[in-house]
C-alpha positions in Angstrom: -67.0 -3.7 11.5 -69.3 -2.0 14.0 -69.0 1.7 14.8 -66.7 2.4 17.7 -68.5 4.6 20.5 -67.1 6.7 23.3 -67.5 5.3 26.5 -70.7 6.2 28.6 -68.9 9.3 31.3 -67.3 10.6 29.2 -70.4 11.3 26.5 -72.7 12.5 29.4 -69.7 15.2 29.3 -69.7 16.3 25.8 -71.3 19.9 25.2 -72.2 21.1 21.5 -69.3 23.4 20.1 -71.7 26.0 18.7 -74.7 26.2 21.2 -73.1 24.4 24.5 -76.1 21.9 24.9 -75.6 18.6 25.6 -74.5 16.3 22.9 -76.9 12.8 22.7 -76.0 9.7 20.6 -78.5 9.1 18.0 -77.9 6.8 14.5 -76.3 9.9 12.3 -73.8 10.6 14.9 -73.5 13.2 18.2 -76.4 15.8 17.9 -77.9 18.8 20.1 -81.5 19.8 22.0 -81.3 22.8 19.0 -80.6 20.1 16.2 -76.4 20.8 15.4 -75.0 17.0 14.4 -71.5 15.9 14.0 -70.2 12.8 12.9 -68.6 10.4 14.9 -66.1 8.2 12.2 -65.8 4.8 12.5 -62.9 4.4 14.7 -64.8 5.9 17.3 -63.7 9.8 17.2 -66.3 12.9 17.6 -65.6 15.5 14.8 -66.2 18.5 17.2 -64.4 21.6 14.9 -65.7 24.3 14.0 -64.7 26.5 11.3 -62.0 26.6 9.0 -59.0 25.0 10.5 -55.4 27.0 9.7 -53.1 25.2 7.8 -50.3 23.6 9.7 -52.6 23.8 12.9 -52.3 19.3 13.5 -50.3 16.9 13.0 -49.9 15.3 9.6 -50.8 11.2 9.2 -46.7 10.9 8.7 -46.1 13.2 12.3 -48.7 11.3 13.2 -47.5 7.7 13.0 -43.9 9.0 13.6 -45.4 10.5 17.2 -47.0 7.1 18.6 -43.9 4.8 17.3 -41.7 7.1 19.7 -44.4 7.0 22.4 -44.6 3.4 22.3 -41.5 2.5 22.4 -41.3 4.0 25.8 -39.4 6.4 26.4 -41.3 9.2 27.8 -43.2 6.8 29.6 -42.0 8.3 33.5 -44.2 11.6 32.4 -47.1 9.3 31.7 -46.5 7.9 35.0 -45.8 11.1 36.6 -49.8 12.0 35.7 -50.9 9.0 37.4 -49.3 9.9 40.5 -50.4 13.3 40.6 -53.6 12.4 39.9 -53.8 9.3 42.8 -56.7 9.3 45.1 -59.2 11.5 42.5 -62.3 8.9 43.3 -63.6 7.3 39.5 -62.7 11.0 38.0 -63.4 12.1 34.3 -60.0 13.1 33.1 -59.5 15.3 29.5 -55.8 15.4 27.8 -55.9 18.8 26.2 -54.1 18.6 23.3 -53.3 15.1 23.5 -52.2 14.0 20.4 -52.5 10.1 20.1 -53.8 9.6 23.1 -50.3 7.9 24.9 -50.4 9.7 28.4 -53.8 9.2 28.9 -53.9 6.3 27.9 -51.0 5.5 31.0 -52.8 7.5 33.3 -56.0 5.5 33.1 -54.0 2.0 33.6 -52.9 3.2 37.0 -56.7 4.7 37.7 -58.6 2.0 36.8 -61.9 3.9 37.6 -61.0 6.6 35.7 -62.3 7.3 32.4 -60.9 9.7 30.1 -61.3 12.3 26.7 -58.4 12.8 24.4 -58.9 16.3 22.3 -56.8 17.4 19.4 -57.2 19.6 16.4 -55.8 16.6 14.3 -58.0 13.9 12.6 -55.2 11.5 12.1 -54.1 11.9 15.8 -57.8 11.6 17.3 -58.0 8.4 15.6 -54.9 6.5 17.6 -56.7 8.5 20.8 -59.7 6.8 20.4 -58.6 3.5 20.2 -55.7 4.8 23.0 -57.7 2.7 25.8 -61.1 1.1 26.8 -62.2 3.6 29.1 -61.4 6.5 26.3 -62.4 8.7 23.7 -61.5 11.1 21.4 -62.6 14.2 20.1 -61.7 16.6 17.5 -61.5 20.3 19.0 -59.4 23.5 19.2 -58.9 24.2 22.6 -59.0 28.2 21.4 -62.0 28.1 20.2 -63.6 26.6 23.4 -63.5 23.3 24.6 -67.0 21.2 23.5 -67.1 20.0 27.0 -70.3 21.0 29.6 -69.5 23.4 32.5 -67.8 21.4 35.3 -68.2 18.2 33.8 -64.0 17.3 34.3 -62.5 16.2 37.1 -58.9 16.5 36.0 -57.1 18.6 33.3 -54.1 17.3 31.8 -51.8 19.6 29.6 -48.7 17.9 28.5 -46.7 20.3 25.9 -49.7 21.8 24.8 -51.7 25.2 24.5 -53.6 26.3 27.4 -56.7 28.1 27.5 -56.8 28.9 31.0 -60.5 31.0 31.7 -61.9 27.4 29.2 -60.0 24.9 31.6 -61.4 26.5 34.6 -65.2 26.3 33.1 -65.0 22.6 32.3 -63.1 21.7 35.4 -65.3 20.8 38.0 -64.9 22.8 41.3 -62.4 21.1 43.9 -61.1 19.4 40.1 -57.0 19.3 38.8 -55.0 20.6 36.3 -51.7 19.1 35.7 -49.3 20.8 33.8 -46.1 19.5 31.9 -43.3 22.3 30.3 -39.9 21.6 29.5 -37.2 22.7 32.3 -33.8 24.7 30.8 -31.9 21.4 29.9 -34.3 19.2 28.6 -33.0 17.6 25.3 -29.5 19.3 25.7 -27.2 17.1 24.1 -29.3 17.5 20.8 -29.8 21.2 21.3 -26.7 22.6 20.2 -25.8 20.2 17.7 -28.8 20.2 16.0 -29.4 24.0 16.3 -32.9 23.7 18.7 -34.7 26.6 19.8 -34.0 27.3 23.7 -35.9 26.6 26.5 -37.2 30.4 27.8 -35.5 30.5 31.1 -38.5 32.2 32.8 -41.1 29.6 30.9 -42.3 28.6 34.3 -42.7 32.4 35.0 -44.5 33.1 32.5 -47.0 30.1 33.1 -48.1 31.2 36.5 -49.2 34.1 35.3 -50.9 33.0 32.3 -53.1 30.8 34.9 -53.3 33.2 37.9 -56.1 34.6 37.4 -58.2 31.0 37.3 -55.6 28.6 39.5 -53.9 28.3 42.4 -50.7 26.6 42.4 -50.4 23.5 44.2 -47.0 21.5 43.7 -44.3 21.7 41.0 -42.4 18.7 41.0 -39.1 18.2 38.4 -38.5 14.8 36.3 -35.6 14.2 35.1 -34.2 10.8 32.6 -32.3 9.4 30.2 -33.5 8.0 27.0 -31.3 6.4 24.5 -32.4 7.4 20.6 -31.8 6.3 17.7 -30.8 8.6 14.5 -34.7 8.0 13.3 -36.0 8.9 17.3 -33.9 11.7 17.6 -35.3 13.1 14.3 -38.9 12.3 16.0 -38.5 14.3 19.2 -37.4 17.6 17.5 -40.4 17.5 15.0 -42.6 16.7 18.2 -41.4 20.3 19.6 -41.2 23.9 18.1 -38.1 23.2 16.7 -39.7 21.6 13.9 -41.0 24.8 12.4 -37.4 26.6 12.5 -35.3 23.8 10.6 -35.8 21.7 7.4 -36.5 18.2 6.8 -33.1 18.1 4.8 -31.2 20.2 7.7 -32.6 18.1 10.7 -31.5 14.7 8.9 -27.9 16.4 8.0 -27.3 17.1 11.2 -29.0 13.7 12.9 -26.5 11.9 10.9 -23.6 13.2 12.6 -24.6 12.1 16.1 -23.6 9.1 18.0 -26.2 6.1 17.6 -27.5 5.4 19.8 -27.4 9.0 21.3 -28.0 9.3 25.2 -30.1 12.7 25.9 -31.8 14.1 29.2 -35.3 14.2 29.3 -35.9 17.5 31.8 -39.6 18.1 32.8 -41.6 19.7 35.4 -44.8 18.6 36.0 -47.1 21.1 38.2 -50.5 21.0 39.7 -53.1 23.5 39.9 -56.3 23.8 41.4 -59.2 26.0 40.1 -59.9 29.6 42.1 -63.4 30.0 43.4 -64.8 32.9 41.2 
């Protein structure tokens, strides 16, 4: 089976993690003008890190595959969709899912762009290769977006940042001037029929707050728009969703499916989201 490759854009956009130059294709993989090289594995993913990685830092093979059977059976699909909209009229953009896990959203927001071409990073192996395989016009690296996006200066045209960590002084270097960021946070009562029962950590009430401020200083705010929907789970979905969020490091695996088992099956539960855009400040 032949090597996958990222698509053209998006490795003219691809910077080297430890010097910034541009990354070429060459037979061994990605490498730099100063001679750094990085491997790209066979199902078409960049290994970008750098460093030791934490412990606990990406998602598992398990979370993994656990994560894309609840994303493909559809039910957060309206946020995918939400991205699309916000990003409708960007001409042929570049668009980078920070912290993308499998690749999912991107993967919907390219469908409704089809110009578009997009870059999936994640700090997890296992989850960059579903990404890279997400869509045609995709790829996949793996990166810590604290450590620095392996990106070039300017070279995005949209950001999108879907329950993830943001770096905000790194998204505005890679996003090109004029570019997006789109933004995705829980509102108050997302998931609240499975909050109380299965003891969740709250929603922070000033969440939104506390986002504007950590991207003040690099974006203005353009629209914040609330989505709301139902999704009907099953006792193994339900069990998914909570180990997607921050939940999952506050309750057991033993606890969680305890307390699963005691809900209705199917269980109906709000889906409560607010997607906002930003656009970068000129320094």
């Amino acid at each position: 089976m032949p090597r996958r490759t990222p698509p053209v854009p998006v490795l003219e956009a691809l910077a080297c993690p430890v010097c910034h130059e541009r990354l070429t294709l060459g037979t061994r993989g990605l490498a730099c003008a100063a001679g750094h090289t990085f491997d790209l594995a066979r199902e078409g993913y960049a290994s970008l890190l750098t460093g030791a990685t934490p412990p606990g830092s990406g998602d598992t093979k398990e979370m993994v595959a656990d994560r894309l059977r609840f994303q493909q059976s559809g039910h957060y699909d309206p946020i995918g969709h939400a991205l699309a909209r916000a990003l409708d009229g960007l001409h042929a953009p570049l668009v980078v899912d920070v912290g993308g896990g499998t690749g999912h959203y991107l993967a919907l927001t390219l469908e409704a762009l089809p110009g578009a071409h997009g870059l999936t990073t994640d700090v997890s192996k296992f989850a960059a290769r579903k990404a890279a395989k997400a869509h045609p016009r995709a790829g996949a690296v793996t990166a810590d977006t604290w450590r620095g996006l392996p990106l070039g200066t300017g070279t995005a045209d949209a950001l999108l940042n879907v329950f993830a960590p943001r770096e905000s002084a790194e998204f505005h270097r890679v996003l090109r001037p004029g570019g997006l960021l789109v933004v995705v946070t829980p509102d108050t009562d997302h998931l609240a029929q499975l909050r109380r029962p299965l003891g969740l950590l709250e929603v922070d009430p000033h969440k939104d707050e506390r986002l504007s401020r950590s991207l003040e200083g690099h974006f203005a705010p353009q629209q914040s728009t609330p989505l709301r929907f139902t999704v009907e789970l099953d006792h193994a979905d339900a069990a998914t969703v909570v180990g997607m969020g921050p939940s999952a490091h506050h309750i057991t695996h033993g606890q969680l499916a305890d307390r699963v088992a005691e809900l209705p099956d199917p269980v109906t539960v709000t889906a409560s989201v607010r997607v906002s855009t930003y656009r970068p400040r000129t320094p």
